[in-house]
C-alpha positions in Angstrom: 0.0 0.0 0.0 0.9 3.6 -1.0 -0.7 6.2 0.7 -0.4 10.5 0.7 -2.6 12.6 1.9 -2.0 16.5 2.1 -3.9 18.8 4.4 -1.4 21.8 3.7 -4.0 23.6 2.0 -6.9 25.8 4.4 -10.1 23.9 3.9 -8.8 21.1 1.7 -7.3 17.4 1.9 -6.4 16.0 -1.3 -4.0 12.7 -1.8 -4.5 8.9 -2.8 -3.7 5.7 -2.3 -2.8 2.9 -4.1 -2.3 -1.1 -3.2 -2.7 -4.3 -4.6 -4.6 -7.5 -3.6 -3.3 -11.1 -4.7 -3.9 -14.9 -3.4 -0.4 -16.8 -2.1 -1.8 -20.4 -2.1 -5.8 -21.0 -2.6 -6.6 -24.1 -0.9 -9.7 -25.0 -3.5 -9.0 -25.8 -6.7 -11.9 -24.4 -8.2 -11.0 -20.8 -6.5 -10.5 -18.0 -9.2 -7.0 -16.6 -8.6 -7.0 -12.8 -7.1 -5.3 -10.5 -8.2 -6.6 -7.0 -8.0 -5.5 -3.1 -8.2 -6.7 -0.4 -6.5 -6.8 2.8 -6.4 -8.4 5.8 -4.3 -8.6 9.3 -4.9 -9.2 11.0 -1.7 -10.6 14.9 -2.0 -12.4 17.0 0.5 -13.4 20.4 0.6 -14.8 21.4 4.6 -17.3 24.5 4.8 -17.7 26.1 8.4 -19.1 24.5 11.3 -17.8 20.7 10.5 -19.6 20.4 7.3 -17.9 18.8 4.0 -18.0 17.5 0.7 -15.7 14.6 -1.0 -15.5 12.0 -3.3 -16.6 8.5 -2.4 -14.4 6.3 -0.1 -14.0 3.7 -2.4 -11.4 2.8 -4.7 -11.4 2.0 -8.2 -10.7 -1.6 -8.9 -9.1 -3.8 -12.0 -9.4 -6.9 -11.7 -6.0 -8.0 -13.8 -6.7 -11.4 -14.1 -9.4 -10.0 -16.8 -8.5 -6.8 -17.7 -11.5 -5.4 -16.1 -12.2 -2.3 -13.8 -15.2 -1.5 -11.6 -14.9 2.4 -11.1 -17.2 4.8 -8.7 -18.3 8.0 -9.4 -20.1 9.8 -6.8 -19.9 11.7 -3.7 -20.2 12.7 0.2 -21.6 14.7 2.2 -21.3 14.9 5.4 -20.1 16.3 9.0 -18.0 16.0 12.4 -19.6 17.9 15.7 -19.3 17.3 19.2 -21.8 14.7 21.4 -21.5 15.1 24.9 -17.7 14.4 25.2 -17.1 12.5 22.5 -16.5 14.1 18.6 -18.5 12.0 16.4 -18.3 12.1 11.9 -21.8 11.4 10.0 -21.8 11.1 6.3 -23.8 10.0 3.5 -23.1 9.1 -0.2 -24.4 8.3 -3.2 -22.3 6.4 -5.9 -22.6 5.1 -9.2 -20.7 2.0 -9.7 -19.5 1.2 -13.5 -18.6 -2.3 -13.8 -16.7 -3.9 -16.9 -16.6 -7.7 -15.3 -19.9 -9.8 -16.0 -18.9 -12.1 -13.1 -17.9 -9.1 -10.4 -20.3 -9.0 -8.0 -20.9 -5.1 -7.9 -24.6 -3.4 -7.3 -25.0 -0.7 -10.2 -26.4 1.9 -7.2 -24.3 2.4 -3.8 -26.3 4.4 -0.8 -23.8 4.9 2.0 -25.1 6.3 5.8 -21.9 6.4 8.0 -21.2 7.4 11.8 -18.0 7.3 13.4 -16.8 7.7 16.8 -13.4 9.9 16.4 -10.3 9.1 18.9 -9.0 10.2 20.6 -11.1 12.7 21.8 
């Protein structure tokens, strides 16, 4: 995995990251071999009071055992704010997944609703 992620810039993170995903030794004869490439643009843009806007949180995948990739185009919105003591991030995102592989096992639509404890406080 290759990862960057720059938060130089007031208001903006920007970066990617890139890894691969491969079998060492399948046990079942019948398993496809795995062998994967992904990569993930990460952009946000944060507005006043916690709130944000980004691309999705998933990467774009080739599957290079078939030349195929499943790509994502959508976004997020979303925002971090305090609850009681603890900072908590909600989001939600809509995606539209493009997939090239008759035999990936990808839904067309993606709705995502998200909440995350942040830590440490």
């Amino acid at each position: 995995t290759l990862a960057y992620l720059n938060t130089k810039t007031k208001g903006l993170q920007w970066g990617g990251m890139i890894y691969n995903d491969w079998d060492v030794a399948s046990t079942r004869s019948d398993a496809a071999d795995i062998n994967s490439f992904k990569i993930q643009p990460i952009l946000n843009y944060h507005f006043g009071q916690g709130w944000y806007v980004g691309l999705p949180d998933l990467p774009q995948t080739s599957n290079n055992e078939t030349n195929n990739w499943t790509t994502n185009i959508g976004g997020v919105l979303g925002r971090v704010f305090p609850y009681k003591k603890q900072h908590l991030q909600m989001f939600g995102g809509v995606y539209y997944n493009s997939v090239e592989d008759n035999e990936a096992v990808a839904a067309e639509w993606t709705l995502k609703f998200n909440i995350s404890f942040l830590l440490p406080e």
